[in-house]
N, C-alpha and C positions, 0 to 999 in steps of 0.2 A: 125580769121578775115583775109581774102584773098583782097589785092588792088592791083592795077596798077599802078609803075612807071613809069617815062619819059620813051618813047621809046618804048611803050608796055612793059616793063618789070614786073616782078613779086617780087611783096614786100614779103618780109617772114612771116609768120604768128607768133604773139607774144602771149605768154601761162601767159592769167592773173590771172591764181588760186593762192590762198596765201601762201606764203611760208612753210616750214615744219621746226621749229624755237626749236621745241623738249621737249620735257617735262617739260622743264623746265618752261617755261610761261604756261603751265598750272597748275604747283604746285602752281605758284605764283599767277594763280587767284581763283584755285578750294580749295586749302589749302590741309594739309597731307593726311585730312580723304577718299582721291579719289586715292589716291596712295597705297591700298589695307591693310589688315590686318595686315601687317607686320609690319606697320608704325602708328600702330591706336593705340592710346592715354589710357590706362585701367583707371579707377579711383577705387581707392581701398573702395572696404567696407567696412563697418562696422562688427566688428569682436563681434559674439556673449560669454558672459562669460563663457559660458559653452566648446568652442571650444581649448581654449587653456591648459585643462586638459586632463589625458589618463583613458582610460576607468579602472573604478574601479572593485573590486574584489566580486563577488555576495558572495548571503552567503554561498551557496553549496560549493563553490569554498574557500570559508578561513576555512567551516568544514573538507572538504576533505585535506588543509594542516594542521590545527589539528590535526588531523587523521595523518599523517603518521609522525609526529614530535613524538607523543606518541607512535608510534609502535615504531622506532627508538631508543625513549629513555629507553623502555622497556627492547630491545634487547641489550640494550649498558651497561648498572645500572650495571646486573648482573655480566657482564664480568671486569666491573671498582673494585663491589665489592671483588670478586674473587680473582684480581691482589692485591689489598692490603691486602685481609686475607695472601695470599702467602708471600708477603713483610713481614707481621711481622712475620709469622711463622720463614722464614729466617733469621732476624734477632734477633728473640728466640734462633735457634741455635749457632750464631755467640756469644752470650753472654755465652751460657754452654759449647761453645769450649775454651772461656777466664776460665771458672771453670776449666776447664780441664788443663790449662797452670798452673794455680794457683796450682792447685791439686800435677801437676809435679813438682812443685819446693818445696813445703813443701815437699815433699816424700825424693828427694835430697836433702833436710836440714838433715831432721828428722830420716828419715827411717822408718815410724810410720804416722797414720793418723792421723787427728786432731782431737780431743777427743770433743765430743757433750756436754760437760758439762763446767764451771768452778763452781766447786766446787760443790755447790748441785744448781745450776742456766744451767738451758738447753739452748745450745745456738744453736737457728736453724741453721743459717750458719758461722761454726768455721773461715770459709775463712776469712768472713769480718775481724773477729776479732783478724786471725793475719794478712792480709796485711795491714789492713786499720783501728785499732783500737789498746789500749793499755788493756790488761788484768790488769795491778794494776789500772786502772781508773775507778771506776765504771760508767761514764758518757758515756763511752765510751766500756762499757761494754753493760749498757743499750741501746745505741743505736746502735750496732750489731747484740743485742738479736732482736728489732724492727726495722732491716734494714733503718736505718735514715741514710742518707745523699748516700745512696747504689744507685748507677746507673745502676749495669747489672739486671735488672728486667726485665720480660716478657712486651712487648709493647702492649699487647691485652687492648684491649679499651671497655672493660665493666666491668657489675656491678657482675656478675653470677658467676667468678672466679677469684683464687687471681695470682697475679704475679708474686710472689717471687719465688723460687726454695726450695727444701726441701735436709736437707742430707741424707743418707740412714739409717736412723732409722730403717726401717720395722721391725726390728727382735724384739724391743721392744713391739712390738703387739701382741707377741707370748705368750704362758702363761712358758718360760724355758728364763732364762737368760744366765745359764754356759751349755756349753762356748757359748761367746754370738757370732753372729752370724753374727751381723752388723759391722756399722764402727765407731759408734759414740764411743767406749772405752766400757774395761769391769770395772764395777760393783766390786770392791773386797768386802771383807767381814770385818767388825770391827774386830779389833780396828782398821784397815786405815781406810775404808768406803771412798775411793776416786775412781776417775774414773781413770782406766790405758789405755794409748793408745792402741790399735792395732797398731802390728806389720806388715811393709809391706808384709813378705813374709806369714803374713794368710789368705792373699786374694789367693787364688789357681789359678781364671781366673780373671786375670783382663780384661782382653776383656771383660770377658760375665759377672763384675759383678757392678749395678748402684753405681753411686757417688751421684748423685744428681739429681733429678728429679722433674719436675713440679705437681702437685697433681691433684685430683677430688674433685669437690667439689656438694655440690646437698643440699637442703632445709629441714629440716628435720620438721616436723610438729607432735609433740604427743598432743593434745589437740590444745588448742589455743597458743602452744609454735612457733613461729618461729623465725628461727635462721640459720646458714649457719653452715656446717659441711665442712672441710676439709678429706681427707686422701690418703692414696697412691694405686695407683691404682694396683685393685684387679678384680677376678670373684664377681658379684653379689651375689651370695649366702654368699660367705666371708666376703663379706661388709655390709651385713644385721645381719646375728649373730652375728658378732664383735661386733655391738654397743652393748652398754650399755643402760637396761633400755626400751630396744627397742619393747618389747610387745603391748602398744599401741600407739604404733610412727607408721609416713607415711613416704614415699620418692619420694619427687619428682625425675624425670632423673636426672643421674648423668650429670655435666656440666665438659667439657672436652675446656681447655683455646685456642686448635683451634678445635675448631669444632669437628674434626672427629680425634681428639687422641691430643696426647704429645709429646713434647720433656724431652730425659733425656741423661746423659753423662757419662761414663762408667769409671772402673780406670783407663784405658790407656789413658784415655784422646779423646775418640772418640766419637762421638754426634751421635742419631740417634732420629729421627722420627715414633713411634709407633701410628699404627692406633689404633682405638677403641676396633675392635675386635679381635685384637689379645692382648691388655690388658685383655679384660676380659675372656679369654680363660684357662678355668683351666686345665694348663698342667704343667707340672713337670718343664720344661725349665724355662717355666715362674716366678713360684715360686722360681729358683732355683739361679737363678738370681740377689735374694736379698741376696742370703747367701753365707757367705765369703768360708766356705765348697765347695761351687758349687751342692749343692745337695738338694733334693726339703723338707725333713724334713717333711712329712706328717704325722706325728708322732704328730707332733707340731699344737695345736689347737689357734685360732684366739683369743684372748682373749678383743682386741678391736680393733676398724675397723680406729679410726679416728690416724690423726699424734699426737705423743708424743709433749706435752708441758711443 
């Protein structure tokens, strides 16, 4: 708007548009929600039941971990079993290495083995019954002969073989007594009729020749008989004529207390691990092994296959 003051003079023109007063009266009349997204109010929804769980597991998907839980165990079983066959074989030996300790200090008493007998009574392991029993007690006789209260036993844990250790009788299986062969004492003749020790120095090799050894054992079936056989391990052919009676008898496999052979423990006192097939391998060494001679006595026929009772 242009006017004229006194004078002709020029009045200044005055600018009536409305102030620029700033956002802020317009927050105050429009409210937050004009003030852009940033500042916009959400209201929460409502939350379905299903939403707060994770997707579950189909059924392909819990067969396929099925599946590889069973391969896994399959693969694993055998190698757990393994480990502890090994564990007791090992600790089979640790116990025939204790025979062996025993073995040495009778020999440094006596000079003489310990004779397989008292009296006319066969006693399978002499050891017990001089470390850990009394010869005048017959209680104590009897439970030597039946290894009662005996802790170095084989740890194998089944039904198919026994645990105990045997002395080395073999020779008694033979059909010749003099001179006898083994360790368990000779045989004299009436009027003594007693057992006499063996002498240490009749052993020729004691390296190479057994003290005491774990046995075979296998099923023997002649008719409707069954029954479990013990004896010390031989070639199969020697273990089938030996027996007695054996015409119309069967065999089952021979059962060896680890699996794939035995432990046995030498006169010096050294433990060793024979496999299966070299048990039954009919060679001289083998044979020769049991006899205090050091020689395999093929001369000498099997007269019976199982251990002496």
């Amino acid at each position: 708007m242009h006017g004229k003051g006194n004078g002709g003079g020029r009045v200044a023109s005055v600018d009536k548009r409305v102030p620029d007063l700033g956002p802020s009266i317009w927050a105050l009349h429009l409210g937050p929600a004009s003030l852009g997204h940033r500042h916009r109010i959400r209201h929460p929804r409502p939350r379905r039941a299903s939403q707060g769980l994770g997707a579950g597991f189909t059924l392909i998907e819990l067969l396929v971990v099925i599946a590889i839980v069973a391969i896994l165990a399959s693969l694993l079983l055998p190698a757990i079993s393994r480990g502890k066959a090994q564990a007791r074989k090992i600790q089979c030996l640790n116990h025939l290495r204790q025979y062996g300790v025993y073995l040495g200090l009778y020999l440094a008493d006596h000079s003489a083995y310990p004779a397989g007998y008292l009296g006319n009574v066969r006693i399978s392991d002499p050891i017990i019954l001089h470390f850990h029993g009394n010869p005048e007690d017959p209680k104590s006789v009897s439970e030597a002969r039946h290894r009662q209260t005996w802790k170095l036993l084989c740890p194998i844990a089944n039904r198919r073989t026994v645990r105990w250790y045997e002395y080395n009788e073999f020779a008694r299986t033979l059909d010749r007594y003099e001179p006898y062969l083994g360790l368990g004492g000779q045989m004299n003749r009436p009027p003594l009729a007693r057992i006499e020790a063996i002498r240490e120095t009749a052993v020729v090799a004691p390296a190479d020749m057994i003290a005491f050894t774990e046995v075979v054992s296998w099923r023997m079936v002649p008719l409707d008989l069954n029954s479990w056989v013990t004896e010390y391990p031989r070639p199969p052919r020697d273990r089938q004529f030996g027996l007695l009676n054996s015409g119309n008898s069967r065999f089952t496999d021979a059962n060896y207390p680890h699996a794939s052979g035995l432990n046995q423990v030498f006169c010096d006192g050294h433990v060793e691990f024979r496999k299966q097939e070299d048990l039954e391998r009919d060679s001289d060494r083998n044979r020769s092994r049991w006899l205090s001679d050091n020689r395999p006595h093929r001369e000498l026929r099997t007269l019976r296959g199982t251990v002496p009772r």
